[in-house]
VOPAGU-2260 file (C-alpha; in pm, 1 decimal, decimal comma):
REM VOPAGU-2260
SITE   aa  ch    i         X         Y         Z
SITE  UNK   A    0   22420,9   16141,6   13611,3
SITE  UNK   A    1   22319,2   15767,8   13658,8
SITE  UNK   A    2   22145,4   15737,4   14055,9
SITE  UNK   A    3   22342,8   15425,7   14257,7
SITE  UNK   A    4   22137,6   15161,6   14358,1
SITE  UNK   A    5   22193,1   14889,2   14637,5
SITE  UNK   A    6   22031,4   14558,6   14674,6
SITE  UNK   A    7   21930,0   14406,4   14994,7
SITE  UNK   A    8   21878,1   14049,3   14930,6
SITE  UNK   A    9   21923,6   13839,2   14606,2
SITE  UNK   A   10   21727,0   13519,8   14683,9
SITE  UNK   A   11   21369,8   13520,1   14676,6
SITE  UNK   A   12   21183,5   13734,8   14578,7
SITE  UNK   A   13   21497,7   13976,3   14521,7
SITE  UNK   A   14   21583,9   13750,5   14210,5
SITE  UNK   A   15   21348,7   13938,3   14058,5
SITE  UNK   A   16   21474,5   14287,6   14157,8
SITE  UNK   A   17   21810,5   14166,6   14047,2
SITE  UNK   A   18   21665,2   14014,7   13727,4
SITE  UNK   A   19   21526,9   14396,4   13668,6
SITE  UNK   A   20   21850,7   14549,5   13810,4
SITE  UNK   A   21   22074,9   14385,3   13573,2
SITE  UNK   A   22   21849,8   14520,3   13285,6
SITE  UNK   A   23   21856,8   14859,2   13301,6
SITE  UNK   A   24   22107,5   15084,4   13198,3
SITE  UNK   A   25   21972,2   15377,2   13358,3
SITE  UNK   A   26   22139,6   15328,1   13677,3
SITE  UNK   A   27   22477,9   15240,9   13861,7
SITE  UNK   A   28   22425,6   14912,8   14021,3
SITE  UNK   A   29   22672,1   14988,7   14345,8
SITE  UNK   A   30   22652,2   14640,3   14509,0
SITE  UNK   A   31   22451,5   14349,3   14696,5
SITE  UNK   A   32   22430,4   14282,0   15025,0
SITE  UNK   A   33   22333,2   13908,3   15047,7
SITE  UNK   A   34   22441,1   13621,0   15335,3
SITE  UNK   A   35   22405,2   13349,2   15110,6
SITE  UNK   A   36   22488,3   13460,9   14688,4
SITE  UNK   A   37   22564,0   13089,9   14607,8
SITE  UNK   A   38   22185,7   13035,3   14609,7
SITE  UNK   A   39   22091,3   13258,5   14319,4
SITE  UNK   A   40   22084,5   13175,4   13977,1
SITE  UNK   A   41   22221,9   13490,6   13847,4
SITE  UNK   A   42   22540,5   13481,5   14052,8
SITE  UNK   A   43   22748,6   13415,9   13721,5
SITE  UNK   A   44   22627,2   13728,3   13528,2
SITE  UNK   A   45   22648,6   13926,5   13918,9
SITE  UNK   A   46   23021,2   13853,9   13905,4
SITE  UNK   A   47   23041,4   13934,6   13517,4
SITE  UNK   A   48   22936,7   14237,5   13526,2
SITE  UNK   A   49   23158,9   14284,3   13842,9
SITE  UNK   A   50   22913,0   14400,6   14089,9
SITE  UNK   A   51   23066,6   14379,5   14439,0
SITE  UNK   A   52   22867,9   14144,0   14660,5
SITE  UNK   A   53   22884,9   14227,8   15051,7
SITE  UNK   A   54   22793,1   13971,6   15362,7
SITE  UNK   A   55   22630,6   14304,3   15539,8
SITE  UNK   A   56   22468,9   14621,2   15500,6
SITE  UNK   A   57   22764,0   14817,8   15758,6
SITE  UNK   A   58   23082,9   14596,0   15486,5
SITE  UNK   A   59   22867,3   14817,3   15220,3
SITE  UNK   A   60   22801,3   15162,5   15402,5
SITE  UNK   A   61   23159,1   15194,2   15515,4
SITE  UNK   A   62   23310,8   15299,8   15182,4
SITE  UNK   A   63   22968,6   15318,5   14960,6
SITE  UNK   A   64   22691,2   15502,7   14922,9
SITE  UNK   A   65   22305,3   15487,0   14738,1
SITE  UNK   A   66   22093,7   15692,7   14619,0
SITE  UNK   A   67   21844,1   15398,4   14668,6
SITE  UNK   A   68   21860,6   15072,9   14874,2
SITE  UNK   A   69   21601,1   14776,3   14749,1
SITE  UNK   A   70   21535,6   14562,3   15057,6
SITE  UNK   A   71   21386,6   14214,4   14957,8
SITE  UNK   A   72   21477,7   14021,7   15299,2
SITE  UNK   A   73   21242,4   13841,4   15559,6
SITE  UNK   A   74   20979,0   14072,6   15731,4
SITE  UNK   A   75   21166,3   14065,0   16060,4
SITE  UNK   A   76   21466,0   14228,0   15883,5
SITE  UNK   A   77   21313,0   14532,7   15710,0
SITE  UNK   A   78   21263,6   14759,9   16029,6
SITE  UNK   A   79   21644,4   14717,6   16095,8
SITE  UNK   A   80   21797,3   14734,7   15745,2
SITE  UNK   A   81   21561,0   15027,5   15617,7
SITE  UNK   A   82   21681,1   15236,6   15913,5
SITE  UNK   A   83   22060,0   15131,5   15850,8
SITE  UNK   A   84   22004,2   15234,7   15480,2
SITE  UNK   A   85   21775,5   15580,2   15553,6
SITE  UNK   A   86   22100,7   15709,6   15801,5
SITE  UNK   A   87   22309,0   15606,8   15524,4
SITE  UNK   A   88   22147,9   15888,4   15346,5
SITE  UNK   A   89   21967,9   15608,0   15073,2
SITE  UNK   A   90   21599,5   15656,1   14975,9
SITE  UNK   A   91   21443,3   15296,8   15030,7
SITE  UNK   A   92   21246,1   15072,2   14843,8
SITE  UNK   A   93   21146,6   14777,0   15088,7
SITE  UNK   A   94   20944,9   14472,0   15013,4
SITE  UNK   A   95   20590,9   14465,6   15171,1
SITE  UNK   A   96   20509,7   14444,9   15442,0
SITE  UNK   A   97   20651,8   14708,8   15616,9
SITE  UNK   A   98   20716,8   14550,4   15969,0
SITE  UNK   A   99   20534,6   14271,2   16170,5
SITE  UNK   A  100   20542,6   14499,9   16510,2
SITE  UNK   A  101   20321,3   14793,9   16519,8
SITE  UNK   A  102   20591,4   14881,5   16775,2
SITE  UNK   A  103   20851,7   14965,1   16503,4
SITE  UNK   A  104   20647,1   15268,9   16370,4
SITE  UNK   A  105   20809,5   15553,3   16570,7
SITE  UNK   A  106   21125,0   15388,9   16433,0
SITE  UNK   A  107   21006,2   15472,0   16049,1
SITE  UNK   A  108   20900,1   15754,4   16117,4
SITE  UNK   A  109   21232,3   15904,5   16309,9
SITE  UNK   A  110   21466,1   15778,2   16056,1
SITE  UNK   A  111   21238,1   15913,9   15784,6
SITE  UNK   A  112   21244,8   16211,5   15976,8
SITE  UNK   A  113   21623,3   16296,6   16072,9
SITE  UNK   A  114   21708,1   16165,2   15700,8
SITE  UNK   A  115   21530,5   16365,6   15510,4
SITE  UNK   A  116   21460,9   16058,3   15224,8
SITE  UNK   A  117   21139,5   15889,9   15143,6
SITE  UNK   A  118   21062,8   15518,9   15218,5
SITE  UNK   A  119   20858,8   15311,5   14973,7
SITE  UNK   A  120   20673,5   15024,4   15073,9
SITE  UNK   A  121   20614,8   14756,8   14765,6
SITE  UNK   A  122   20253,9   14698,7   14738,1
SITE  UNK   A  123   20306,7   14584,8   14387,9
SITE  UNK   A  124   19924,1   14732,7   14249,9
SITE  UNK   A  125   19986,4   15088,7   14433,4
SITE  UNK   A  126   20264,5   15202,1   14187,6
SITE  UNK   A  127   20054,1   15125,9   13864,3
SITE  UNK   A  128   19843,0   15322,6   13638,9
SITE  UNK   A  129   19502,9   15119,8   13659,1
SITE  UNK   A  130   19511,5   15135,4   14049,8
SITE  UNK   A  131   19648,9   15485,4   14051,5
SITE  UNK   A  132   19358,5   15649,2   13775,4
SITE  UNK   A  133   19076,4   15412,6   13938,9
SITE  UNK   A  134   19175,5   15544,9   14295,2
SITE  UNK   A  135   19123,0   15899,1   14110,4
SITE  UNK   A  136   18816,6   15815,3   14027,0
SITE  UNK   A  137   18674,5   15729,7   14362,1
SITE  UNK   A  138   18852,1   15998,8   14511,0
SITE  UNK   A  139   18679,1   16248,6   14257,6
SITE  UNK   A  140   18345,3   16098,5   14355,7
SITE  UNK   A  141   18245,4   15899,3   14001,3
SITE  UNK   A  142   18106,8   15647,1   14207,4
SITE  UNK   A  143   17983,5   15792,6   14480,7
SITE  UNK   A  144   18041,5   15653,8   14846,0
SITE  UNK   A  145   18166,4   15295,4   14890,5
SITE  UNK   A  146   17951,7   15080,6   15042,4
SITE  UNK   A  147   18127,0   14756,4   15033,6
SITE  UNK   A  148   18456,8   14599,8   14873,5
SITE  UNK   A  149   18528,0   14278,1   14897,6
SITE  UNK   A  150   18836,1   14030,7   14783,2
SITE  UNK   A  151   18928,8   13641,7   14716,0
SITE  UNK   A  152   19241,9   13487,8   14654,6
SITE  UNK   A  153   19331,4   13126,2   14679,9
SITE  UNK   A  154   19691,0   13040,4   14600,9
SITE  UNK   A  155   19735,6   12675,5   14675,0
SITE  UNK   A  156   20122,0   12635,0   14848,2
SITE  UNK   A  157   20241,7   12281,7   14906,4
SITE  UNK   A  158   20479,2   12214,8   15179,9
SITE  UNK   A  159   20739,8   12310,1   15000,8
SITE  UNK   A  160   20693,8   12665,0   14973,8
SITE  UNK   A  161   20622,7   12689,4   15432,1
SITE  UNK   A  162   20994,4   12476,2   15462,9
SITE  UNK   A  163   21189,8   12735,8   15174,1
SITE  UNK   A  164   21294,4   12910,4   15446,6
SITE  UNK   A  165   21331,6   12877,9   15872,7
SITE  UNK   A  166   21079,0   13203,8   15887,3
SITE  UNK   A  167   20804,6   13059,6   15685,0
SITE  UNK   A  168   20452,3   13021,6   15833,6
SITE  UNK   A  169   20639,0   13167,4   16206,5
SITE  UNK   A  170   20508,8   13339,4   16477,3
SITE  UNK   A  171   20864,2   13545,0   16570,3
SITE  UNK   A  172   21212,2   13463,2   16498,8
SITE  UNK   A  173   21442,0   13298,1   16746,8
SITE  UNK   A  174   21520,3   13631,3   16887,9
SITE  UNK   A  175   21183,3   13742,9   16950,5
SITE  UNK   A  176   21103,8   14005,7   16616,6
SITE  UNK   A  177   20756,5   13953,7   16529,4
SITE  UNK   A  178   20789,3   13771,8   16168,4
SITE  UNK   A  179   20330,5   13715,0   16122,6
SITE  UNK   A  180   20423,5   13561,2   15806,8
SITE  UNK   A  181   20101,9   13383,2   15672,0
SITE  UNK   A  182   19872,0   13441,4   15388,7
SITE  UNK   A  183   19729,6   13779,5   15477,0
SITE  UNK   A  184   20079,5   13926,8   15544,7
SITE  UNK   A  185   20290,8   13762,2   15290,7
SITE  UNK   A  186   20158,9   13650,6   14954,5
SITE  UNK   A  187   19812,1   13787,7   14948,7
SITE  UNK   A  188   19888,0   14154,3   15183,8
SITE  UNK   A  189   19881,7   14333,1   14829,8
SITE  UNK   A  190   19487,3   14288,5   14811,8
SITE  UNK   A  191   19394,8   14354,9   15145,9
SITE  UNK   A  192   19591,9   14692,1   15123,3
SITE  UNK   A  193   19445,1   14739,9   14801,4
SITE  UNK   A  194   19113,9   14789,1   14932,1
SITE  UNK   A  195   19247,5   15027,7   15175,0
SITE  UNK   A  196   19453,0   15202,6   14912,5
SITE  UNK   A  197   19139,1   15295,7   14656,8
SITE  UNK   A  198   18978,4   15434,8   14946,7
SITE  UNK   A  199   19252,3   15669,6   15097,7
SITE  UNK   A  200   19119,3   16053,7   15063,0
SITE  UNK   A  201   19480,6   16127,0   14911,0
SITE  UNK   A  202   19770,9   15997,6   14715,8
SITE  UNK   A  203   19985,7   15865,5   15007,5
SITE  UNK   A  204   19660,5   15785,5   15252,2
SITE  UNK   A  205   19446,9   15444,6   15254,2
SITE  UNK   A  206   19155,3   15457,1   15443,5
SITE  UNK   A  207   19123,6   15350,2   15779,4
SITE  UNK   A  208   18972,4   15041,5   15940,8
SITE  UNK   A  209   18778,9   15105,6   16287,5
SITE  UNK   A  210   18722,2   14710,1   16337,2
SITE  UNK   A  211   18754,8   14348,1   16220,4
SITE  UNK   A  212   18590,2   14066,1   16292,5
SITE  UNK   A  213   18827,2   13746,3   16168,1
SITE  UNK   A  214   18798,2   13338,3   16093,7
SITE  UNK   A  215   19141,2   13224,8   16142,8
SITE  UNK   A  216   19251,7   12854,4   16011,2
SITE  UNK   A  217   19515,4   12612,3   15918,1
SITE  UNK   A  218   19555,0   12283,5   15720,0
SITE  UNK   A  219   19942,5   12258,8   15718,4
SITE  UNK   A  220   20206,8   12234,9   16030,4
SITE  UNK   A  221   20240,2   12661,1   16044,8
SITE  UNK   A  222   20211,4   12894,0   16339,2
SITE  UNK   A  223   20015,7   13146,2   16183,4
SITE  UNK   A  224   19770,0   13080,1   15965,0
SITE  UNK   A  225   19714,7   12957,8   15582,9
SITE  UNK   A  226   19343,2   13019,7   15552,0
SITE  UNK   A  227   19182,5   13323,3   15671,3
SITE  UNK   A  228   18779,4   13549,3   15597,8
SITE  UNK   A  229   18841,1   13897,6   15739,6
SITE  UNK   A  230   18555,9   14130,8   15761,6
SITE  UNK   A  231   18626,4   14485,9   15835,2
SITE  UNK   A  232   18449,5   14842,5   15923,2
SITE  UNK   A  233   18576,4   15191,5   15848,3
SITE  UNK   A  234   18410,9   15474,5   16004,7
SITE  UNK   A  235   18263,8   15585,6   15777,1
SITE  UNK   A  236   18059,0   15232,6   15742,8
SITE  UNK   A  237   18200,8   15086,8   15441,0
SITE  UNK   A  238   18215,3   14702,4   15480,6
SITE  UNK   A  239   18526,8   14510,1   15352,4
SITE  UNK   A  240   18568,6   14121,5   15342,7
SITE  UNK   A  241   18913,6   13967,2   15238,3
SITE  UNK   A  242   18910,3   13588,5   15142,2
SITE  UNK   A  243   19198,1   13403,2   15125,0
SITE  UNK   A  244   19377,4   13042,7   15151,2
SITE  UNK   A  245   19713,8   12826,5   15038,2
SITE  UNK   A  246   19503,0   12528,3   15092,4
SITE  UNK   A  247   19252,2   12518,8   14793,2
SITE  UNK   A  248   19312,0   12235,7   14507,9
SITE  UNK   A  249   19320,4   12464,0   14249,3
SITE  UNK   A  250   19406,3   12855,1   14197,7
SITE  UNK   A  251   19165,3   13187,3   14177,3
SITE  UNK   A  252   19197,0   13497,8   14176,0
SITE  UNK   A  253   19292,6   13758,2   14247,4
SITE  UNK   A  254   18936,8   13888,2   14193,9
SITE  UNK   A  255   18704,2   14160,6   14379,2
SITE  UNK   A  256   18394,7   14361,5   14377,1
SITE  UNK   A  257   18428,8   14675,0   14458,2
SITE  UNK   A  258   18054,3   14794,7   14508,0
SITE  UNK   A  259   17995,0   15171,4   14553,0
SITE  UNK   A  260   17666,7   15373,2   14561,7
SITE  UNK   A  261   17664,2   15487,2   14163,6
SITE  UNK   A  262   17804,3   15217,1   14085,2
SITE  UNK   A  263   18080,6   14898,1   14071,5
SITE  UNK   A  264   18408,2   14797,2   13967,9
SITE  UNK   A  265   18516,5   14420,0   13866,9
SITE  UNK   A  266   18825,0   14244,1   13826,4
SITE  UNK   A  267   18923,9   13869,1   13820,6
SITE  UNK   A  268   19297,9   13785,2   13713,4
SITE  UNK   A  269   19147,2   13520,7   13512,0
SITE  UNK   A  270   18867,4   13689,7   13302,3
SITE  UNK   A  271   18859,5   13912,4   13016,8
SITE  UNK   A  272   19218,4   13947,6   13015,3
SITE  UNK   A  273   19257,4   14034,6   13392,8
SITE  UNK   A  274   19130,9   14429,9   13326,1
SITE  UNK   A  275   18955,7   14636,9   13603,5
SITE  UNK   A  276   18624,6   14746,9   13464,5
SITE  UNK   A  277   18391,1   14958,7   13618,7
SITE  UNK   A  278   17992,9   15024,3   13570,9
SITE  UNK   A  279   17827,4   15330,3   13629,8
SITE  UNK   A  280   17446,4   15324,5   13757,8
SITE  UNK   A  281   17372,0   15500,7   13424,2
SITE  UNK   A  282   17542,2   15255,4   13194,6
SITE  UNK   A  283   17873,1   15370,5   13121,9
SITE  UNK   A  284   18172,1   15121,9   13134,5
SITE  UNK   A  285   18519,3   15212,3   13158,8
SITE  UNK   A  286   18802,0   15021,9   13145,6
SITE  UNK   A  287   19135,0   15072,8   13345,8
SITE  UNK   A  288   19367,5   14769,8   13266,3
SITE  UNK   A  289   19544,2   14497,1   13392,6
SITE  UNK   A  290   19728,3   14549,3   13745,0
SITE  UNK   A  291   19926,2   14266,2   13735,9
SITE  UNK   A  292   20080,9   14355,8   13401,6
SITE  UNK   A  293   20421,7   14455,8   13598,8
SITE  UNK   A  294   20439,5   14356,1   13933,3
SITE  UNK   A  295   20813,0   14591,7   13949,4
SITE  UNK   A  296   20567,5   14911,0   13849,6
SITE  UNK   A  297   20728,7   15021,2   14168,5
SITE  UNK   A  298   21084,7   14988,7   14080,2
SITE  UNK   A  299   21026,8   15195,1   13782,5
SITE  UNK   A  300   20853,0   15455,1   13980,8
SITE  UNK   A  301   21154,8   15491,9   14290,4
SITE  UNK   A  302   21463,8   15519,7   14013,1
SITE  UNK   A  303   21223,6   15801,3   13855,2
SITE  UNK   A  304   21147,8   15992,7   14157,8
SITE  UNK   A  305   21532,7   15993,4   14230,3
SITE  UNK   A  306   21596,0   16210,2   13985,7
SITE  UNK   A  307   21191,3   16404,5   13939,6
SITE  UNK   A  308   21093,0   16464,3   14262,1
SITE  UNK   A  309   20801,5   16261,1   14165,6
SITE  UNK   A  310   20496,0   16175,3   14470,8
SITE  UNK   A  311   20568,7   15821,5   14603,3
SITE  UNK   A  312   20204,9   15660,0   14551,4
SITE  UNK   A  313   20288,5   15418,7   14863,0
SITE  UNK   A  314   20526,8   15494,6   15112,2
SITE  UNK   A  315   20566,4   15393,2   15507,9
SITE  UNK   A  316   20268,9   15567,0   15645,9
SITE  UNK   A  317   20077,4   15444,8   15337,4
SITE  UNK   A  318   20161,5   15048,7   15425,5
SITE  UNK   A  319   20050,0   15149,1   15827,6
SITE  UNK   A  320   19676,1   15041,3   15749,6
SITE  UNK   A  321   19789,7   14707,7   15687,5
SITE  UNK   A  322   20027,9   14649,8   15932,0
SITE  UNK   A  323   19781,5   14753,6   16219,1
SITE  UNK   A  324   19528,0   14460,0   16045,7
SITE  UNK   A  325   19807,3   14218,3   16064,0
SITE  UNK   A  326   19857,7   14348,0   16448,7
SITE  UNK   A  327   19526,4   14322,6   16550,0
SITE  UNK   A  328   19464,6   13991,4   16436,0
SITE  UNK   A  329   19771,4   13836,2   16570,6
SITE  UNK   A  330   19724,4   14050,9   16977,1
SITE  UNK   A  331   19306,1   13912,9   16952,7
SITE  UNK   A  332   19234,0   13615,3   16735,4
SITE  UNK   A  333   19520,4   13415,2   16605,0
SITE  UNK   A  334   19674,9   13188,6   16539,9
SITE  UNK   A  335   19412,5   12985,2   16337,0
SITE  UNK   A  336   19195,1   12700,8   16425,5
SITE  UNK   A  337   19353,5   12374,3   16270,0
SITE  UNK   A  338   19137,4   12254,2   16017,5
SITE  UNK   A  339   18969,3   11926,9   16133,3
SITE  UNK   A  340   19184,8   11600,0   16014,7
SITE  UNK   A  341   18913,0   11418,2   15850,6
SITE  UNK   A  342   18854,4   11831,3   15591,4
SITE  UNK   A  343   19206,2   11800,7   15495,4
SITE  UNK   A  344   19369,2   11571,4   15262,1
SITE  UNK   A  345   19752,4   11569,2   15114,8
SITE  UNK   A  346   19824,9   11496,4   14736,9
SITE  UNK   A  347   20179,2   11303,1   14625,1
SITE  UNK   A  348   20277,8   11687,2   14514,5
SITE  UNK   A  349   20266,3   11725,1   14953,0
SITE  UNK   A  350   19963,9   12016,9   14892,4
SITE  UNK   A  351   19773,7   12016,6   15205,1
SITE  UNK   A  352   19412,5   12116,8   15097,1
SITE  UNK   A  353   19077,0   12120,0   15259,4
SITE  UNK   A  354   18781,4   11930,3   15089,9
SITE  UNK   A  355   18531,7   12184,0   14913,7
SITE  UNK   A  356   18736,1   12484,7   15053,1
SITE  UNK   A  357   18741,8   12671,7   14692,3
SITE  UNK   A  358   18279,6   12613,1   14712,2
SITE  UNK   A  359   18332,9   12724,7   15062,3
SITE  UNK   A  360   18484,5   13000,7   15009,1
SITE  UNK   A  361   18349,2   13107,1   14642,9
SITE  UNK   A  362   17977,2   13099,9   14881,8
SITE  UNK   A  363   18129,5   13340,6   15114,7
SITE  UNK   A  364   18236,4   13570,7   14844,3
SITE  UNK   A  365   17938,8   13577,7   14674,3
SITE  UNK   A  366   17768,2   13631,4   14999,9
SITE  UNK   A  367   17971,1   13874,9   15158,6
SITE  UNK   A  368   17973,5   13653,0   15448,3
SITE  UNK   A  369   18213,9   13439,8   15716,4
SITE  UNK   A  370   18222,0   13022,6   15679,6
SITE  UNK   A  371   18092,2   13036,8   16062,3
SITE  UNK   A  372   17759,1   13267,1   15958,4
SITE  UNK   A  373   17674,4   12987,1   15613,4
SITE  UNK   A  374   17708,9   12727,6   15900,1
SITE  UNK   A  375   18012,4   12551,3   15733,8
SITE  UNK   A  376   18106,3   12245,3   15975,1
SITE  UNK   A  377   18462,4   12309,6   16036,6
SITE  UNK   A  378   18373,6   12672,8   16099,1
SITE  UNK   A  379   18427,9   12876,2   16460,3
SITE  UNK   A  380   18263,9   13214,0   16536,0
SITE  UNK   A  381   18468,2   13496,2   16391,8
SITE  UNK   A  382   18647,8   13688,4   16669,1
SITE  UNK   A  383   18666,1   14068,8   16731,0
SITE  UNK   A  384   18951,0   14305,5   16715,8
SITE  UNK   A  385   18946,7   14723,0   16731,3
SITE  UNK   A  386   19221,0   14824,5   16483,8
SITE  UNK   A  387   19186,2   15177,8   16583,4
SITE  UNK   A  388   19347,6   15111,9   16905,2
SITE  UNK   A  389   19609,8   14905,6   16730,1
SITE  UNK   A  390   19721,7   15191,0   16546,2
SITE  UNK   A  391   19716,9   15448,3   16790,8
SITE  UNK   A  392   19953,6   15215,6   17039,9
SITE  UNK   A  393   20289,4   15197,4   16730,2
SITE  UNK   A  394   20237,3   15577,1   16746,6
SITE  UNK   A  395   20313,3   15615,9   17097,2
């Protein structure tokens, strides 16, 4: 028997879940819930294959049901549809990041609760095989205790990806739900939960941060923040730095270093065909493969667990870690510093960028330091946050 499947959301990044959805033959595709279906370019083939299209989750739920509901809608929408969708008795597969309000946990985790279905967050590199066999690894102790793992991205955005949409680069929405969107909770969140992913003790856990220390910044007209270099301690000592910014000139990464006591593990999207290696202190080398091979890993991975039982790799709790980052940078340090006019500069393509920012922030990397400590002149002292505490307040 075929498992029904519901999609929240066909603009966006949801194209791409409907792109997917259209493909398979595997499953009954029981109908979209989208506001505005004139905007995708798949409409025609939506309507061809005569896939009901409904203007809200409840128009769907009153004579439907799913086995699984794919929610690809604006942060400050997923607490409230994945809850609709869980008491609907549908499993959920729902775009990171979980929520913007650490407030909305005990929310999760009653749905979750009274329901009886599983929740997947989509932290695209959690679901696939190189991620899943290298977190194995650590777990089994091949590389002994991590001492520090560190991560760059700079995905230049010109203005108009912050005007696609009226949430883009905002604080909250007009009714006051946190939205955070900026380039640690939006584009970029799947490497700073990475980090914490490899590190979790078990399948479902990441490992948890005790503190951050953050350089917040901006070069275009956002609330949040474009630019950001996060540094942050688990208890157990481990040091991790995340780099990343929409206002370079040109694109890198992903990449990281991943240094551990017997031993490291490399990756750059843009080097030897974007494979995770990693280097034992006694020579060895083993490869684990690309992670960005299939970003909808995950999709694959819900429709199978329908019907196998099968261990969701990243679920709610798993995509917590993050969220209470995102939370304590936004209650202690941002939003970001504007970037002085006379650093930034705007090409005819309307890209904001920041002169030398890629040097700048290549030098951190290498470093494993903050543009404030290398004395950078548009720099501010990085501000302190206890994530700990963070956490422990969406639990009460």
């Amino acid at each position: 028997m075929k498992q029904s499947v519901v999609l929240i959301g066909m603009n966006g990044y949801g194209e791409h879940y409907l792109d997917a959805l259209l493909k398979r033959e595997d499953i009954t595709f029981a109908g979209i819930v989208e506001i505005h279906p004139e905007k995708s370019s798949l409409l025609e083939q939506v309507k061809q294959r005569g896939i009901p299209i409904f203007s809200a989750m409840d128009a769907f739920y009153q004579d439907n049901q799913a086995d699984l509901a794919i929610i690809a809608t604006p942060i400050h929408l997923h607490t409230e549809q994945a809850i609709l969708a869980l008491r609907h008795g549908s499993n959920v597969l729902c775009e990171k990041p979980i929520f913007a309000d650490m407030r909305d946990q005990m929310k999760w985790e009653q749905a979750i609760s009274e329901s009886g279905k599983w929740a997947a967050i989509g932290f695209n590199w959690s679901f696939t095989a190189p991620i899943l066999e290298l977190k194995k690894d650590i777990q089994s102790g091949l590389y002994g205790k991590p001492k520090q793992l560190k991560t760059m991205v700079l995905w230049p955005r010109d203005e108009a990806y912050f005007s696609r949409s009226s949430w883009s680069g905002k604080q909250m929405a007009a009714d006051g739900r946190q939205i955070r969107d900026s380039v640690a909770n939006n584009a970029a969140a799947h490497f700073i939960h990475n980090m914490l992913f490899v590190l979790g003790h078990k399948l479902q856990e990441t490992m948890q941060i005790k503190r951050l220390e953050a350089e917040l910044y901006r070069a275009n007209d956002i609330e949040t923040f474009d630019t950001c270099a996060i540094r942050m301690h688990t208890e157990s000592g481990c040091e991790l730095l995340f780099y990343g910014s929409h206002a370079t000139e040109t694109e890198q990464g992903p990449q990281f270093l991943y240094t551990f006591e017997k031993g490291y593990i490399v990756y750059d999207c843009n080097l030897d065909q974007g494979i995770i290696t990693a280097y034992t202190e006694d020579g060895q080398e083993k490869i684990y493969g690309n992670p960005q091979a299939n970003h909808l890993d995950k999709l694959d991975y819900c429709i199978a667990a329908l019907t196998d039982d099968s261990a969701i790799p990243c679920t709610y709790e798993t995509a917590l870690g993050h969220a209470a980052i995102i939370e304590a940078l936004h209650q202690n340090i941002a939003p970001g510093h504007p970037f002085p006019a006379e650093a930034v500069k705007q090409t005819a393509g309307k890209l904001r960028t920041v002169i030398d920012l890629e040097q700048t922030m290549n030098a951190c990397f290498m470093s494993g330091k903050l543009p404030y400590e290398l004395q950078i002149p548009w720099s501010k002292p990085a501000k302190q946050a206890d994530v700990i505490q963070t956490l422990e307040k969406g639990s009460v």
